[in-house]
DOPAKE-565263 format. One record per residue: chain; x, y, z of N, C-alpha, C in turn. Coordinates in Angstrom, 2 decimals. Last residue first. Layout:
# DOPAKE-565263
r ch = A; n.u = X; n.v = Y; n.w = Z; ca.u = X; ca.v = Y; ca.w = Z; c.u = X; c.v = Y; c.w = Z;
...
This chain:
# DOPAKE-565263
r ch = A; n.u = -31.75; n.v = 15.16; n.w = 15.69; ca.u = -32.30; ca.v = 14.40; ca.w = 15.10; c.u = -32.95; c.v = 15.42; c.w = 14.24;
r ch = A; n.u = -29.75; n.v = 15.36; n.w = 17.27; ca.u = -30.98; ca.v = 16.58; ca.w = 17.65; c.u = -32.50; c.v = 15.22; c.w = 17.02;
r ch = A; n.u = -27.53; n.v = 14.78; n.w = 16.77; ca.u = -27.76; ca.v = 13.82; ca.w = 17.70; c.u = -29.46; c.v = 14.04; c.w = 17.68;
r ch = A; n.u = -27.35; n.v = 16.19; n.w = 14.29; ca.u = -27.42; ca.v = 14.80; ca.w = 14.00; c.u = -27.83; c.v = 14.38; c.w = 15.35;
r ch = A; n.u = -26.52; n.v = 18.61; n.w = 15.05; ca.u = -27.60; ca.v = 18.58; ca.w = 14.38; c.u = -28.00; c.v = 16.90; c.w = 14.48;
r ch = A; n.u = -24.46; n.v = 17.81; n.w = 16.59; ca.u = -25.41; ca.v = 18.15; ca.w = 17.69; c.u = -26.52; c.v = 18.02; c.w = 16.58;
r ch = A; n.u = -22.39; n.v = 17.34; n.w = 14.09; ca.u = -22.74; ca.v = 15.80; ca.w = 15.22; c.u = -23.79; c.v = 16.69; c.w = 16.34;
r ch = A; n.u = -22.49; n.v = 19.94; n.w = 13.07; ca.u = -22.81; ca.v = 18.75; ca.w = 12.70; c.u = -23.49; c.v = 17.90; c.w = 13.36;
r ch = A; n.u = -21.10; n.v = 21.23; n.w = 14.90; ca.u = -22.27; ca.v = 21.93; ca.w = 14.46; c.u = -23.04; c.v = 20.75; c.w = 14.21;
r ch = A; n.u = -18.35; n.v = 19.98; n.w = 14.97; ca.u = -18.77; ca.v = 19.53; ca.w = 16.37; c.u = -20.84; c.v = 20.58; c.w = 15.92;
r ch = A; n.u = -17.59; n.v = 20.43; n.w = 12.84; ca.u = -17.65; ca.v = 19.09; ca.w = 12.91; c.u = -19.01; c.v = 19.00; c.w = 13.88;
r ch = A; n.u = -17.18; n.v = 23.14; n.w = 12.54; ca.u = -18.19; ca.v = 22.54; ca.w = 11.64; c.u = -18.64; c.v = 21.22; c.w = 12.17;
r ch = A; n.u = -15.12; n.v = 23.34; n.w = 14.98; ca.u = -16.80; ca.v = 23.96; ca.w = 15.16; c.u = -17.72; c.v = 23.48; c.w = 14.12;
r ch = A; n.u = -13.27; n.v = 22.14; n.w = 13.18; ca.u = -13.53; ca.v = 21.40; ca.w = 14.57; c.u = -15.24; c.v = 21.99; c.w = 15.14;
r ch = A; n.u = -12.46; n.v = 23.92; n.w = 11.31; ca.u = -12.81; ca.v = 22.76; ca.w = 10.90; c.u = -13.64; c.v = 21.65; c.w = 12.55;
r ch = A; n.u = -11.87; n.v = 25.73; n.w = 13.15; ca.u = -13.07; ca.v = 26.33; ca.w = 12.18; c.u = -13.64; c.v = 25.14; c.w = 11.96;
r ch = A; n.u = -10.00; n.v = 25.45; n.w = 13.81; ca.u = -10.65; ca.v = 25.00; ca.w = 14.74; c.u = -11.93; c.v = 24.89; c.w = 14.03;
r ch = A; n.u = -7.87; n.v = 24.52; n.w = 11.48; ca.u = -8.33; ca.v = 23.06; ca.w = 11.98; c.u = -9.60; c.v = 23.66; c.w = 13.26;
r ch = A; n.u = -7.93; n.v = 27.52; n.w = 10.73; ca.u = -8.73; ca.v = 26.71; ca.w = 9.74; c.u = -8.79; c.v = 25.22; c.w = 10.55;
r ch = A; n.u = -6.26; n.v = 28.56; n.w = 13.10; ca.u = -7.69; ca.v = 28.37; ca.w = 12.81; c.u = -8.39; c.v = 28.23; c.w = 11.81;
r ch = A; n.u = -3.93; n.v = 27.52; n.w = 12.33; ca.u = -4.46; ca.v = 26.97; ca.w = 13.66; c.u = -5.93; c.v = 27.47; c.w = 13.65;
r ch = A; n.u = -3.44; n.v = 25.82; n.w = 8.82; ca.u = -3.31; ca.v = 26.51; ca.w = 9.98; c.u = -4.31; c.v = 26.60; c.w = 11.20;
r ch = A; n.u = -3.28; n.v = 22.82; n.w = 7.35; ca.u = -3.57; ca.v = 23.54; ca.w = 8.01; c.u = -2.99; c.v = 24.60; c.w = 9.28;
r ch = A; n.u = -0.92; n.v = 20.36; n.w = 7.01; ca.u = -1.13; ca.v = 21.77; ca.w = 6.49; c.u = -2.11; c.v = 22.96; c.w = 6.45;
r ch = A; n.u = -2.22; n.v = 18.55; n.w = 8.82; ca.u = -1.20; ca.v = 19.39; ca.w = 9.24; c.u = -0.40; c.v = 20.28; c.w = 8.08;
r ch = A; n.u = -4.23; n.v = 17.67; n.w = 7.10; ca.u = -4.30; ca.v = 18.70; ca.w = 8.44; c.u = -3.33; c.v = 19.52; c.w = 9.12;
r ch = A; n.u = -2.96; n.v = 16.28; n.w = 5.17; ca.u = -3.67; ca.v = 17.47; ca.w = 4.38; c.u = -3.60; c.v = 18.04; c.w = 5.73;
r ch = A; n.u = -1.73; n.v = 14.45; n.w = 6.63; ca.u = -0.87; ca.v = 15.60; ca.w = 5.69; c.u = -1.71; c.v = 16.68; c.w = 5.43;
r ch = A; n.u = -4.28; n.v = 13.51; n.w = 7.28; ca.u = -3.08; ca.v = 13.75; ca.w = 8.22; c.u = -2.10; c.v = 14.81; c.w = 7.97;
r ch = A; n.u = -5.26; n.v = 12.50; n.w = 5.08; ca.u = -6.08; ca.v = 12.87; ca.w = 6.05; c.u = -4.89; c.v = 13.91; c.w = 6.71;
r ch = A; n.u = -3.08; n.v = 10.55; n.w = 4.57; ca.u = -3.25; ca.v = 11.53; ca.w = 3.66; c.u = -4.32; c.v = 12.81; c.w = 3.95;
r ch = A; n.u = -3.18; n.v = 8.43; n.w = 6.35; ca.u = -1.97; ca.v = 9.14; ca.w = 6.31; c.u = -2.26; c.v = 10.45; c.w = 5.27;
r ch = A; n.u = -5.69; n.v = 7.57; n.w = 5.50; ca.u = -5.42; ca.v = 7.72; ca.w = 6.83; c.u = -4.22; c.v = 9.17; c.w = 6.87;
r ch = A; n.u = -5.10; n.v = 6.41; n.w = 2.96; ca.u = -5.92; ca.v = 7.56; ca.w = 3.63; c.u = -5.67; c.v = 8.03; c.w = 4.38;
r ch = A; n.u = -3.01; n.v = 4.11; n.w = 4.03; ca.u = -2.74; ca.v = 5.28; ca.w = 3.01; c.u = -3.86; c.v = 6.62; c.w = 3.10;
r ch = A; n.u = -5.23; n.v = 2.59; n.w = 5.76; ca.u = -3.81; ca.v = 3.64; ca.w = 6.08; c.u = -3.14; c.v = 4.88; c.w = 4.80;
r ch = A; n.u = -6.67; n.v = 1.45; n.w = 3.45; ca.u = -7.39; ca.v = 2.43; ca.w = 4.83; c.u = -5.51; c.v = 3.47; c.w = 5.06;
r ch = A; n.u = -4.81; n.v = 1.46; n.w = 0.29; ca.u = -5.33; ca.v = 0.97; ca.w = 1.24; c.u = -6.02; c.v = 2.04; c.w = 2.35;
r ch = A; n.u = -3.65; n.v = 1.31; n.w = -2.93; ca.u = -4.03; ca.v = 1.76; ca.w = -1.58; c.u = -4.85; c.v = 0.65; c.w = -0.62;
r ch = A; n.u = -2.44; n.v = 0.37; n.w = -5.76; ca.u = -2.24; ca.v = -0.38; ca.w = -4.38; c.u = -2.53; c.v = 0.90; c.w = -3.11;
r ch = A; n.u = -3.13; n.v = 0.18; n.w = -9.00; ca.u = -2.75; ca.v = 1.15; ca.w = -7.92; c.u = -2.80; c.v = 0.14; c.w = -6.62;
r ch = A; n.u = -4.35; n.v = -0.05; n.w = -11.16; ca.u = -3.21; ca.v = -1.18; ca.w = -11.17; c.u = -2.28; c.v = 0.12; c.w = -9.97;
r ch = A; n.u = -6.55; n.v = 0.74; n.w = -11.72; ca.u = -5.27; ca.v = 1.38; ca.w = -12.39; c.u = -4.63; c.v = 1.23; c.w = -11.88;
r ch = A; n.u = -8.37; n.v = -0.85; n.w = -10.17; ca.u = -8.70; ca.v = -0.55; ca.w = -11.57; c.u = -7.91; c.v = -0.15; c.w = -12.28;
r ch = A; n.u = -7.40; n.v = 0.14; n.w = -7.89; ca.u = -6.87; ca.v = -0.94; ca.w = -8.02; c.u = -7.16; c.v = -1.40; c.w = -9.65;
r ch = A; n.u = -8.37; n.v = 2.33; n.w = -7.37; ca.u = -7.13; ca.v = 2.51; ca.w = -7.31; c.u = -6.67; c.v = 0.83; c.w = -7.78;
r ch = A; n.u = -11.10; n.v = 2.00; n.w = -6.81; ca.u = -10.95; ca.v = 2.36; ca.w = -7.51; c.u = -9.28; c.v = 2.64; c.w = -8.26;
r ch = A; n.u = -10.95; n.v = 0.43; n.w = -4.39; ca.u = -11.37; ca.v = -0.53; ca.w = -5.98; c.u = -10.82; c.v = 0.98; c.w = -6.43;
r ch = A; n.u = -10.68; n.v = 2.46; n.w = -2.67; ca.u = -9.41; ca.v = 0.97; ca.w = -2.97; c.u = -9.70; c.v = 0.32; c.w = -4.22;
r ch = A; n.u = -12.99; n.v = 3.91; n.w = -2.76; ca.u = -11.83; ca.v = 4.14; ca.w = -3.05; c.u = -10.56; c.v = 3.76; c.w = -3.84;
r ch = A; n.u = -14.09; n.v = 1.58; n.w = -1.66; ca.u = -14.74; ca.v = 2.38; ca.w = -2.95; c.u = -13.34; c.v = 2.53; c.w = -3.91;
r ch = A; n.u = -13.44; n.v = 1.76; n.w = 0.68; ca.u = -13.53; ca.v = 0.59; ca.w = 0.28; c.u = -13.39; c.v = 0.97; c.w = -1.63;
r ch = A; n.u = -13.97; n.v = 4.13; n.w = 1.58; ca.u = -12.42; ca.v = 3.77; ca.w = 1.39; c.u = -12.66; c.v = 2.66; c.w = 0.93;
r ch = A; n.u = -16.75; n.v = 5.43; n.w = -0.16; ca.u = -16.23; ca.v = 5.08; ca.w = 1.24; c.u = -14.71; c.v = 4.16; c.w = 0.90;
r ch = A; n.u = -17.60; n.v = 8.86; n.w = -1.67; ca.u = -17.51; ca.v = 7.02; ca.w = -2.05; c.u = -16.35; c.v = 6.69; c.w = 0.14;
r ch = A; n.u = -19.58; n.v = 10.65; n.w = -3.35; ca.u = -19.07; ca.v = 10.23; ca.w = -1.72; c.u = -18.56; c.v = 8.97; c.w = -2.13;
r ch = A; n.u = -17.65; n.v = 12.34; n.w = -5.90; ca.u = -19.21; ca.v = 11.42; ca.w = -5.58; c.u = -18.97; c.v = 11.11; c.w = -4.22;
r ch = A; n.u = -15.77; n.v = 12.57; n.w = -7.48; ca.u = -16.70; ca.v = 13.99; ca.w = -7.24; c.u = -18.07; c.v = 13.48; c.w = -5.99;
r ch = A; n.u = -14.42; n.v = 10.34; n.w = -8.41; ca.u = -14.16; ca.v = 10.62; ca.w = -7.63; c.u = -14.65; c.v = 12.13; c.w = -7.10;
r ch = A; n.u = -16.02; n.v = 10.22; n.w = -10.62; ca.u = -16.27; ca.v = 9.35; ca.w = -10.17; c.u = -15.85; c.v = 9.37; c.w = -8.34;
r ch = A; n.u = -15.22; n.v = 12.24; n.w = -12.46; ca.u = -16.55; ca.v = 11.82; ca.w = -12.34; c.u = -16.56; c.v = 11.29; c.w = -10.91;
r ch = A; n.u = -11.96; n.v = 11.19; n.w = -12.26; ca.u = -13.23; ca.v = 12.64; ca.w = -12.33; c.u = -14.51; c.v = 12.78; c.w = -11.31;
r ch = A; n.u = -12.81; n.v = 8.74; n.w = -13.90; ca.u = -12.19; ca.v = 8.94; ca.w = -12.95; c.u = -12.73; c.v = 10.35; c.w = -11.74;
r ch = A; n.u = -13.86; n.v = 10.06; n.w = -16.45; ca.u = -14.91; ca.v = 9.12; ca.w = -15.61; c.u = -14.06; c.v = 9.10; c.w = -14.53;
r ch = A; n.u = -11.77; n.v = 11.86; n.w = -17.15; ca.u = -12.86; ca.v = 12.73; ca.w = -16.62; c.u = -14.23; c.v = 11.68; c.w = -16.04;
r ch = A; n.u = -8.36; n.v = 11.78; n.w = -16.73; ca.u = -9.72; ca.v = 11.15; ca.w = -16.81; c.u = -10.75; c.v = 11.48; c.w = -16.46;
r ch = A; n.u = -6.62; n.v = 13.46; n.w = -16.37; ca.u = -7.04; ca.v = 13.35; ca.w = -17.36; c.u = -7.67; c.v = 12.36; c.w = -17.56;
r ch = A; n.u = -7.40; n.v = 14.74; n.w = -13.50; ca.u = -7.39; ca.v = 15.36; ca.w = -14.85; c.u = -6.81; c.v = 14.77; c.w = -16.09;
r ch = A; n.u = -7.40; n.v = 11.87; n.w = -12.21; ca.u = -8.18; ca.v = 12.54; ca.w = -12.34; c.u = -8.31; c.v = 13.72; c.w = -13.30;
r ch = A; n.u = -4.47; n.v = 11.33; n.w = -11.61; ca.u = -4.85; ca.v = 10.71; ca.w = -13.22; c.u = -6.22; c.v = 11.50; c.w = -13.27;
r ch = A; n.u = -3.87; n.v = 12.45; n.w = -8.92; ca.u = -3.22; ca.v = 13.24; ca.w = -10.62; c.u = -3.94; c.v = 12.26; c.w = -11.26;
r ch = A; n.u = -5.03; n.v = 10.42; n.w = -7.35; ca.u = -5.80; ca.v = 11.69; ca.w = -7.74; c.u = -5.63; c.v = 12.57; c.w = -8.90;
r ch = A; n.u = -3.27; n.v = 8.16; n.w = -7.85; ca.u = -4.82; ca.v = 8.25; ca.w = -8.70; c.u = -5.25; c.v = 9.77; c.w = -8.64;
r ch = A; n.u = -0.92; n.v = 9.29; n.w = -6.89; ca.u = -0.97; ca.v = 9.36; ca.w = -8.32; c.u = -2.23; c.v = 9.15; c.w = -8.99;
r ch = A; n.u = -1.63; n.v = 9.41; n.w = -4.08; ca.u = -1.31; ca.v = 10.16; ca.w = -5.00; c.u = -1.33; c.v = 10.54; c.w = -6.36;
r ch = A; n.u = -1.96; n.v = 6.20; n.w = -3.84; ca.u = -2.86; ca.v = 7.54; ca.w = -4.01; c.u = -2.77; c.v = 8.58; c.w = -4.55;
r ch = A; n.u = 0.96; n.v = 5.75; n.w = -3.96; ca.u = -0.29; ca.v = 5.52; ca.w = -5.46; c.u = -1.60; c.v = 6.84; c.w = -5.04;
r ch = A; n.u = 1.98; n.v = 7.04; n.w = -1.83; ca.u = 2.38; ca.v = 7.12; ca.w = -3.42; c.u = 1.34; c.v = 7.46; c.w = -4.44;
r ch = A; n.u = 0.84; n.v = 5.43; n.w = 0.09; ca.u = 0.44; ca.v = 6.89; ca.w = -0.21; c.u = 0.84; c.v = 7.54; c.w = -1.44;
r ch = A; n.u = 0.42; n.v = 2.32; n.w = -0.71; ca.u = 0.98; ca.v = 3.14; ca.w = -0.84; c.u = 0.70; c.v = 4.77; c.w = -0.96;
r ch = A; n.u = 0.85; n.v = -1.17; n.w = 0.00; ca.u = 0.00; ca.v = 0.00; ca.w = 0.00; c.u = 0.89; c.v = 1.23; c.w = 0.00;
């Protein structure tokens, strides 16, 4: 598995526009993994994981709280029902 490949499926996205497509959509890491594996890619949960991670810690300190008040807006709408 490889944060690599991930990488490289997201670059094939411009120039595949069903790729594209496809990755515009909610899809769950399972999803994902097929989809990386269709182009002879090797991800996995951790490779996300780790890419989750990079993207945050290129965040600054109040874009992660901003990101933390959306979260935490969210999960009360959801408990509210």
């Amino acid at each position: 598995m490889s944060l690599e490949d991930l990488d490289r499926l997201l670059a094939l996205r411009i120039e595949d526009a069903q790729l594209a497509a496809q990755l515009a959509q909610p899809l769950g890491v399972q999803e994902l993994c097929e989809l990386a594996a269709a182009r002879g890619l090797e991800v996995g949960e951790a490779d996300v994981l780790a890419a989750q991670q990079r993207e945050e810690s290129r965040l600054s300190q109040q874009q992660l709280q901003e990101r933390v008040a959306q979260e935490a807006r969210r999960l009360r709408h959801f408990i509210q029902g």
